[in-house]
C-alpha positions in Angstrom: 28.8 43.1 72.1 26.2 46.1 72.9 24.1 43.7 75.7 22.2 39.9 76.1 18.8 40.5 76.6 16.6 37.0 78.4 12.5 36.8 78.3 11.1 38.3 81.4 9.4 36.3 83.4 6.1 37.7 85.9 4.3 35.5 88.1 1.6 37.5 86.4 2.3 34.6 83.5 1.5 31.8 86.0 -2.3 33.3 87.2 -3.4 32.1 84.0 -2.4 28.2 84.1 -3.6 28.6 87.5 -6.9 29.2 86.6 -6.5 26.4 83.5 -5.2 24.3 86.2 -8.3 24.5 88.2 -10.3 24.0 85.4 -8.8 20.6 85.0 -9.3 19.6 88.6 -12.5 20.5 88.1 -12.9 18.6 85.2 -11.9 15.5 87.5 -13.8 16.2 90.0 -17.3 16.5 88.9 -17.8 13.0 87.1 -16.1 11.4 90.4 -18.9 13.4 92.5 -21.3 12.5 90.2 -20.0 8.6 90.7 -19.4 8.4 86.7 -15.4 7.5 86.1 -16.5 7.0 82.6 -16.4 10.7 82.2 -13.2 11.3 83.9 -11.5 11.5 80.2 -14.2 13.1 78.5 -14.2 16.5 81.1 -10.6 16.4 81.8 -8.7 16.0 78.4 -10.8 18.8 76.2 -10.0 21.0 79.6 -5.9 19.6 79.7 -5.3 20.7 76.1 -5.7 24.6 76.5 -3.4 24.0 79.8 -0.7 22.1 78.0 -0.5 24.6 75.0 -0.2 27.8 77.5 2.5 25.9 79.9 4.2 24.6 76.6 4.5 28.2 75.2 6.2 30.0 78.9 8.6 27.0 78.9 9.7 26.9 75.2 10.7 30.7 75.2 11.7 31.1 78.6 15.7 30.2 77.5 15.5 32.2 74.4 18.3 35.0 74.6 19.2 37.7 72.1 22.5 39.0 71.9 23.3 43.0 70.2 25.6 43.7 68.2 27.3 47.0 66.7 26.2 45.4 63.2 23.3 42.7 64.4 21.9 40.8 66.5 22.1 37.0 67.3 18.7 35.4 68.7 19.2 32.2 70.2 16.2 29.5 70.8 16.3 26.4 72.0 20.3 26.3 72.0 20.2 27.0 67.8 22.0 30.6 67.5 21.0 32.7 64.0 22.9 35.6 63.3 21.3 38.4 61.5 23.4 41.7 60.6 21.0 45.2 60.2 21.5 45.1 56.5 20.2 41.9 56.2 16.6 43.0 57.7 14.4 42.6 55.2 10.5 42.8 57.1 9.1 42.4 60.7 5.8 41.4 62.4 4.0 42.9 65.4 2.2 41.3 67.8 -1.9 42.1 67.2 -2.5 45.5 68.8 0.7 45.5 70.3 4.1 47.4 69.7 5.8 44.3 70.7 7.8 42.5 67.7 7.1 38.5 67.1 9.5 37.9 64.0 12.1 39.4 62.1 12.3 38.4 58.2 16.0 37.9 57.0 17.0 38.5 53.7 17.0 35.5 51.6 16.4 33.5 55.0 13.9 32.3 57.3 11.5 34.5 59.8 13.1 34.8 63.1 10.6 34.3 65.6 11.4 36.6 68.7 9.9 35.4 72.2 6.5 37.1 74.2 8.0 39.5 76.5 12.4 39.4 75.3 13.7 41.9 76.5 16.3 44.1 74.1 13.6 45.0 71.7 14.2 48.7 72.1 17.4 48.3 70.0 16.1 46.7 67.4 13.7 49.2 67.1 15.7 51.1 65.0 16.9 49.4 62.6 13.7 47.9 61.6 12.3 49.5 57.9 9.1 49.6 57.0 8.9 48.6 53.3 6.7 50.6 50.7 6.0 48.1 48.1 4.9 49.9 45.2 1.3 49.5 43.2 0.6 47.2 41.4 0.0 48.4 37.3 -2.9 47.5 35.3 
């Protein structure tokens, strides 16, 4: 084994559910100032659901490891291990406008979905190929 590599974790990640957080509060807030508990639901939940996705996605990667190899790489997520050996590479995804990879395609096998901010990816930089898939005839 070449290295582990873990998600890196910023506090940088938790200004954002601080400010969704607030939001919520908010939410609560103003209907009980206003004396309407009726509305307590109505302003809160809408405002809950973007702060439940975003905590969901830090906590569902944050245990996600990925292990080099000399001949591949084994990405572990939520305790399921999937080996994947550099020949076997078949395509990869980017993150929108970023050089950050999301997913690895396996030959003949499922997309490997690589955790925001895991470390490690500068080695599988290289053994990524970028297909040319040829026209298409007439």
């Amino acid at each position: 084994m070449r290295a582990t590599y873990r998600v890196k974790n910023s506090v940088a990640e938790l200004i954002p559910l601080a400010m969704l957080l607030l939001l919520v509060g908010l939410g609560v807030l103003l209907p009980v100032a206003n004396e309407n508990l009726w509305l307590i639901p109505a302003c809160s939940v809408p405002l809950a659901l973007p702060f439940c996705i975003y905590a969901w996605m830090l906590i569902k990667g944050r245990k996600d490891e990925l292990a080099v190899h000399e001949n591949g790489f084994i990405y572990t997520s939520a305790n399921v291990p999937v080996t994947c050996f550099w020949h076997e590479i078949e395509d990869y995804s980017l993150v929108r406008r970023s050089p950050e990879i999301s997913a690895i395609k396996k030959r003949n096998g499922p997309w490997i979905t690589i955790a925001h901010n895991m470390g490690g990816q500068d080695e599988l930089r290289p053994h990524l190929r970028t297909v040319v898939k040829a026209p298409v005839q007439d």
